[in-house]
N, CA, C and O atoms as CSV, one atom per row, in Angstrom:
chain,resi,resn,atom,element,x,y,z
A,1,UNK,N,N,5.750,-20.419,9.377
A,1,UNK,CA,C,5.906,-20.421,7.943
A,1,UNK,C,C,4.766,-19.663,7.266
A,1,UNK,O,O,4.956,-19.026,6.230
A,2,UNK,N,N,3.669,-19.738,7.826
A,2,UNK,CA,C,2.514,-19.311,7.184
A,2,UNK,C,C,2.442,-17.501,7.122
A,2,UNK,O,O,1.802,-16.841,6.303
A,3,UNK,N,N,3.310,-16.974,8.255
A,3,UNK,CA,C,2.969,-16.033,8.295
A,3,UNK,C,C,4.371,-15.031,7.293
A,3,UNK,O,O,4.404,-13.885,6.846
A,4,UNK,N,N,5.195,-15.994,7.289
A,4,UNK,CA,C,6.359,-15.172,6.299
A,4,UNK,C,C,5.702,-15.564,4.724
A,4,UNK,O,O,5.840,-14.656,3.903
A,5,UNK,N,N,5.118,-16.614,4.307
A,5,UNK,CA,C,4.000,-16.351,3.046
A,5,UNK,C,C,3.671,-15.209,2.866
A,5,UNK,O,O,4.068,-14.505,1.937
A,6,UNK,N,N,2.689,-14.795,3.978
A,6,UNK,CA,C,1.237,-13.831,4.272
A,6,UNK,C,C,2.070,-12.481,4.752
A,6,UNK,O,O,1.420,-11.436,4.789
A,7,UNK,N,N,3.349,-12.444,5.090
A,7,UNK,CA,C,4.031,-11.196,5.153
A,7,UNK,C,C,4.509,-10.983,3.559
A,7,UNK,O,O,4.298,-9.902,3.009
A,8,UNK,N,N,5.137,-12.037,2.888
A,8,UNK,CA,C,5.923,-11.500,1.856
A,8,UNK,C,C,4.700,-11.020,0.660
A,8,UNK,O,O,5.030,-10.374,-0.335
A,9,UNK,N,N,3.273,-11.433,0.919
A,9,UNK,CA,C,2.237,-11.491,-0.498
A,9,UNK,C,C,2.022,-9.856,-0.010
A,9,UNK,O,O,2.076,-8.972,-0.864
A,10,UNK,N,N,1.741,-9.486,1.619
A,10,UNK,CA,C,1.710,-8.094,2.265
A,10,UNK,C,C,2.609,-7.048,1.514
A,10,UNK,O,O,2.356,-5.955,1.007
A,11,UNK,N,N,3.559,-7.666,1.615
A,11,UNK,CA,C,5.421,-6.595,1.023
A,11,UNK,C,C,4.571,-6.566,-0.417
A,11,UNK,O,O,3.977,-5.508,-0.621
A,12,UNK,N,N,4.477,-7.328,-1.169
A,12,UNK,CA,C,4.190,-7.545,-2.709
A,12,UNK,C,C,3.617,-6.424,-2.893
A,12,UNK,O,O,4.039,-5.338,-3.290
A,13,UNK,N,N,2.098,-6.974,-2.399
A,13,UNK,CA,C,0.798,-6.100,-2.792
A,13,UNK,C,C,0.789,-4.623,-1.997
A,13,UNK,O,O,0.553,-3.610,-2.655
A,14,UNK,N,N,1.034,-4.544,-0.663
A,14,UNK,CA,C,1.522,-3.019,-0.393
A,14,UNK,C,C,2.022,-2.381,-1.502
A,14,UNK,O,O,1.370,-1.560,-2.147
A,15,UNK,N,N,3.459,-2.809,-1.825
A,15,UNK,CA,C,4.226,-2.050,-2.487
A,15,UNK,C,C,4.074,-1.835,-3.630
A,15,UNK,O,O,4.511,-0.759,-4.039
A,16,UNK,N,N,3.386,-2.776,-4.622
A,16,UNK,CA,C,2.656,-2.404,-5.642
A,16,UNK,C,C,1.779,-1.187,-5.691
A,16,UNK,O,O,2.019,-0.245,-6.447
A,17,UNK,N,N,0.613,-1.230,-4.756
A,17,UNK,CA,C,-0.021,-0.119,-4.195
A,17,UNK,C,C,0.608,1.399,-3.868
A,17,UNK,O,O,0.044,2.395,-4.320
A,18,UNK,N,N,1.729,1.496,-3.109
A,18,UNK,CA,C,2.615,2.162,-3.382
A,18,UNK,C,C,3.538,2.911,-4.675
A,18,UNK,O,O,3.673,4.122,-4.852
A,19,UNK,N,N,3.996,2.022,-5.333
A,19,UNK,CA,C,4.634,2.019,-6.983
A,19,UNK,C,C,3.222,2.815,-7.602
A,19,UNK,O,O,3.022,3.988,-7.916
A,20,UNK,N,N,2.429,1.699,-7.617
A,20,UNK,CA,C,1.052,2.346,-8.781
A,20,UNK,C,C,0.305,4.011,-8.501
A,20,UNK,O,O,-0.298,4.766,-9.263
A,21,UNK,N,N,0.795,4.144,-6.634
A,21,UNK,CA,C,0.263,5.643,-6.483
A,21,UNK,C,C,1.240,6.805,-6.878
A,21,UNK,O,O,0.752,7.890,-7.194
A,22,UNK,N,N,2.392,6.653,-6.874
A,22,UNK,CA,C,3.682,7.212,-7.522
A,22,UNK,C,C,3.563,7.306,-8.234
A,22,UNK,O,O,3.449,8.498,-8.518
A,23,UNK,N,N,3.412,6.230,-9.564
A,23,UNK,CA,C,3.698,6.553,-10.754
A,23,UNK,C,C,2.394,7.479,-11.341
A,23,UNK,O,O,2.509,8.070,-12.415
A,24,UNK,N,N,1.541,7.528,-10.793
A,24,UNK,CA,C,0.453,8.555,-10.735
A,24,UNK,C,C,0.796,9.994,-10.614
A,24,UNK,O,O,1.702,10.172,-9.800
A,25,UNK,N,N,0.343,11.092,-11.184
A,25,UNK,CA,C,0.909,12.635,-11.280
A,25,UNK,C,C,0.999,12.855,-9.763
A,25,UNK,O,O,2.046,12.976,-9.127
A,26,UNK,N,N,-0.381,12.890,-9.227
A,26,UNK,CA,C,-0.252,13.240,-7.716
A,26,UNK,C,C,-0.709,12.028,-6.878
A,26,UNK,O,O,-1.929,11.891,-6.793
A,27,UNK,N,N,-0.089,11.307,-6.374
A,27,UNK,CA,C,-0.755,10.670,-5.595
A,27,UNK,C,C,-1.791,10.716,-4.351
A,27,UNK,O,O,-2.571,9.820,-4.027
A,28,UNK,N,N,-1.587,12.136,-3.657
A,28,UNK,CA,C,-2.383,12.210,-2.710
A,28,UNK,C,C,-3.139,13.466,-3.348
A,28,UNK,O,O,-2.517,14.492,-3.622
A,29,UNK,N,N,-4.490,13.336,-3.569
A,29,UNK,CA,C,-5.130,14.717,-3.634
A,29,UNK,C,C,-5.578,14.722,-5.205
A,29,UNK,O,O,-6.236,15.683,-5.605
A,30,UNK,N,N,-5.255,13.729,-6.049
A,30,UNK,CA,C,-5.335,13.873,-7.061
A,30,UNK,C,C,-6.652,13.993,-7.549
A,30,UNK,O,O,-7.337,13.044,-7.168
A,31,UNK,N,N,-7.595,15.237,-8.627
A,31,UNK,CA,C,-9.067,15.412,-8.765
A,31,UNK,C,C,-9.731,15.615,-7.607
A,31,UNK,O,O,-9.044,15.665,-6.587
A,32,UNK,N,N,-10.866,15.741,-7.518
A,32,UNK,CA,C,-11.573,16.062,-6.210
A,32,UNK,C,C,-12.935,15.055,-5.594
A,32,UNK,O,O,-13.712,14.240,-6.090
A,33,UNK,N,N,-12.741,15.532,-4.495
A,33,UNK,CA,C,-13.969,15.237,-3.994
A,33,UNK,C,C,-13.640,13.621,-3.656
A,33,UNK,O,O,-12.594,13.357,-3.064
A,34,UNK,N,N,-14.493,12.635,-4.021
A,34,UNK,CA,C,-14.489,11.185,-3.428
A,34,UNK,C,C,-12.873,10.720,-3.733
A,34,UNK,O,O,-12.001,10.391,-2.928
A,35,UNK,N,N,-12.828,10.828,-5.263
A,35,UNK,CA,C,-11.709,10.312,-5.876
A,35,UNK,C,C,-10.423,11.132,-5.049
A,35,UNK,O,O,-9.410,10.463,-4.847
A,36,UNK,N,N,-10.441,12.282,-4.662
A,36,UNK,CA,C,-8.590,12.281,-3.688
A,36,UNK,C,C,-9.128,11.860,-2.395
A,36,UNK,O,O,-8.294,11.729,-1.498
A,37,UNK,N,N,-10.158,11.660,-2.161
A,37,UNK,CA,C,-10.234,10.784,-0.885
A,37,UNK,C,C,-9.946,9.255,-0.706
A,37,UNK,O,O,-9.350,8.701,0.217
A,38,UNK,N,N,-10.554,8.687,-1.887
A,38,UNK,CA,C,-10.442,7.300,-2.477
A,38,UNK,C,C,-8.882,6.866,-2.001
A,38,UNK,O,O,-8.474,6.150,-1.087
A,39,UNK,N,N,-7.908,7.982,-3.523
A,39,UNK,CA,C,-6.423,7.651,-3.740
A,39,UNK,C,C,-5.763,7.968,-1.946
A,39,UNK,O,O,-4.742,7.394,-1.568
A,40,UNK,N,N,-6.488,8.872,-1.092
A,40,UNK,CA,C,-5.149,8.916,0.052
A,40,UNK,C,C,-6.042,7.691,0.744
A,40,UNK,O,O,-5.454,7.268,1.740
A,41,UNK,N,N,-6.936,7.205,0.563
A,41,UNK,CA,C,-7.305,6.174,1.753
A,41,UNK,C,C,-6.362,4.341,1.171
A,41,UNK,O,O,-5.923,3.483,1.938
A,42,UNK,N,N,-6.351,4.324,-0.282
A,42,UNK,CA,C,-5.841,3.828,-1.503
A,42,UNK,C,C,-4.184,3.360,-0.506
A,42,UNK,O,O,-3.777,2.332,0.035
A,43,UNK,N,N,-3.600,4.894,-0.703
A,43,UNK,CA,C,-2.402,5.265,-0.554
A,43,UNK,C,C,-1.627,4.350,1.112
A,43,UNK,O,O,-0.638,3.636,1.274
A,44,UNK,N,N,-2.926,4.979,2.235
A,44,UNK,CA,C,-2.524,4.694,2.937
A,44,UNK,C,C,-3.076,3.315,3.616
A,44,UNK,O,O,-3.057,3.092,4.827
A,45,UNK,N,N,-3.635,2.321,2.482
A,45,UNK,CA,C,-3.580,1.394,3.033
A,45,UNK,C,C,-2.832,-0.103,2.531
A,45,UNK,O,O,-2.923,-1.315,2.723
A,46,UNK,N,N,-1.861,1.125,1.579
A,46,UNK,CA,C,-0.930,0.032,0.847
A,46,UNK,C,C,0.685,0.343,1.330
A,46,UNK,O,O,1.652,-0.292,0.912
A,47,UNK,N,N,0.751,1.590,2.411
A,47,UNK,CA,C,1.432,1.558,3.742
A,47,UNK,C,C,1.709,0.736,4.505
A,47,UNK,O,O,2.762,0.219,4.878
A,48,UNK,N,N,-0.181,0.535,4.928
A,48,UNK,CA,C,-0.128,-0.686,6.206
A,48,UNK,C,C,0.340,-1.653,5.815
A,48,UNK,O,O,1.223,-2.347,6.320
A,49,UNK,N,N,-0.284,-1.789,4.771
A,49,UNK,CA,C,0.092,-3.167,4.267
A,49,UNK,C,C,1.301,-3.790,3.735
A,49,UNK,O,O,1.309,-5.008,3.557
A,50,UNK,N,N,2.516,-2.941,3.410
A,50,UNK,CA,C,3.577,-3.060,3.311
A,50,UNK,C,C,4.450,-2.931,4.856
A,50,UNK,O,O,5.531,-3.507,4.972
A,51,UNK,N,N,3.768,-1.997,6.185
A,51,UNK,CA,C,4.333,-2.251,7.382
A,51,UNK,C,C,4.036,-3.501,7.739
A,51,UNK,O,O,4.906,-4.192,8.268
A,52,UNK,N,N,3.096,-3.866,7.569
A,52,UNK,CA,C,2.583,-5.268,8.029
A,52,UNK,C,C,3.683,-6.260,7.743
A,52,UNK,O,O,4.488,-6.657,8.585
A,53,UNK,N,N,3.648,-6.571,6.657
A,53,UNK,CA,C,4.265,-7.152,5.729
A,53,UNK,C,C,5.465,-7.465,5.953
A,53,UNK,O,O,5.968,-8.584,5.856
A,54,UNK,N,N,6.119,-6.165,6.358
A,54,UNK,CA,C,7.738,-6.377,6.779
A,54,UNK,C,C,8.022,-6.929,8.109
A,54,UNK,O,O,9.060,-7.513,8.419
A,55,UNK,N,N,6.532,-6.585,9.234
A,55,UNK,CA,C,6.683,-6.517,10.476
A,55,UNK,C,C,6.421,-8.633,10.975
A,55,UNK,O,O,6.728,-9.189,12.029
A,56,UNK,N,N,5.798,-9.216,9.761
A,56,UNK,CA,C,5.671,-10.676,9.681
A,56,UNK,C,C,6.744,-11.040,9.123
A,56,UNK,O,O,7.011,-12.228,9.297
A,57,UNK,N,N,7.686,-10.269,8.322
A,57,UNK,CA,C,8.625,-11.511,7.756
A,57,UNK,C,C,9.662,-11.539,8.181
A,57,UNK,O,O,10.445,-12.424,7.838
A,58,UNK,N,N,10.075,-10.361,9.263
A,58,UNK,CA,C,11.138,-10.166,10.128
A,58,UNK,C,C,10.303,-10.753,11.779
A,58,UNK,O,O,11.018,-10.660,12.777
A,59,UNK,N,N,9.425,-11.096,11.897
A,59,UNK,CA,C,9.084,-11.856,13.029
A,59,UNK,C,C,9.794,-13.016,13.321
A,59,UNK,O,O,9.500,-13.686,14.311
């Protein structure tokens, strides 16, 4: 039980993370220097966290 919680808050907050980098002009690359490094590290760890996510609540 605990882990379909801790998968579905995963799905949530991934995908939020996801949504919020979209609705952004560019999501990957956007400005320079730290900040498009920031948004693709941002980007891709609201990926994991949405693979995660799915990969606990279908367990």
């Amino acid at each position: 039980m605990r882990n379909k919680i801790l998968g579905t808050i995963g799905i949530l907050w991934g995908g939020a993370i996801l949504v919020s980098a979209f609705i952004r002009t560019a999501p990957l690359g956007n400005g320079g220097g730290a900040y498009a490094v920031g948004s693709v590290i941002g980007f891709l760890l609201g990926a994991a966290m949405l693979a995660a996510g799915i990969h606990y609540v279908r367990k």
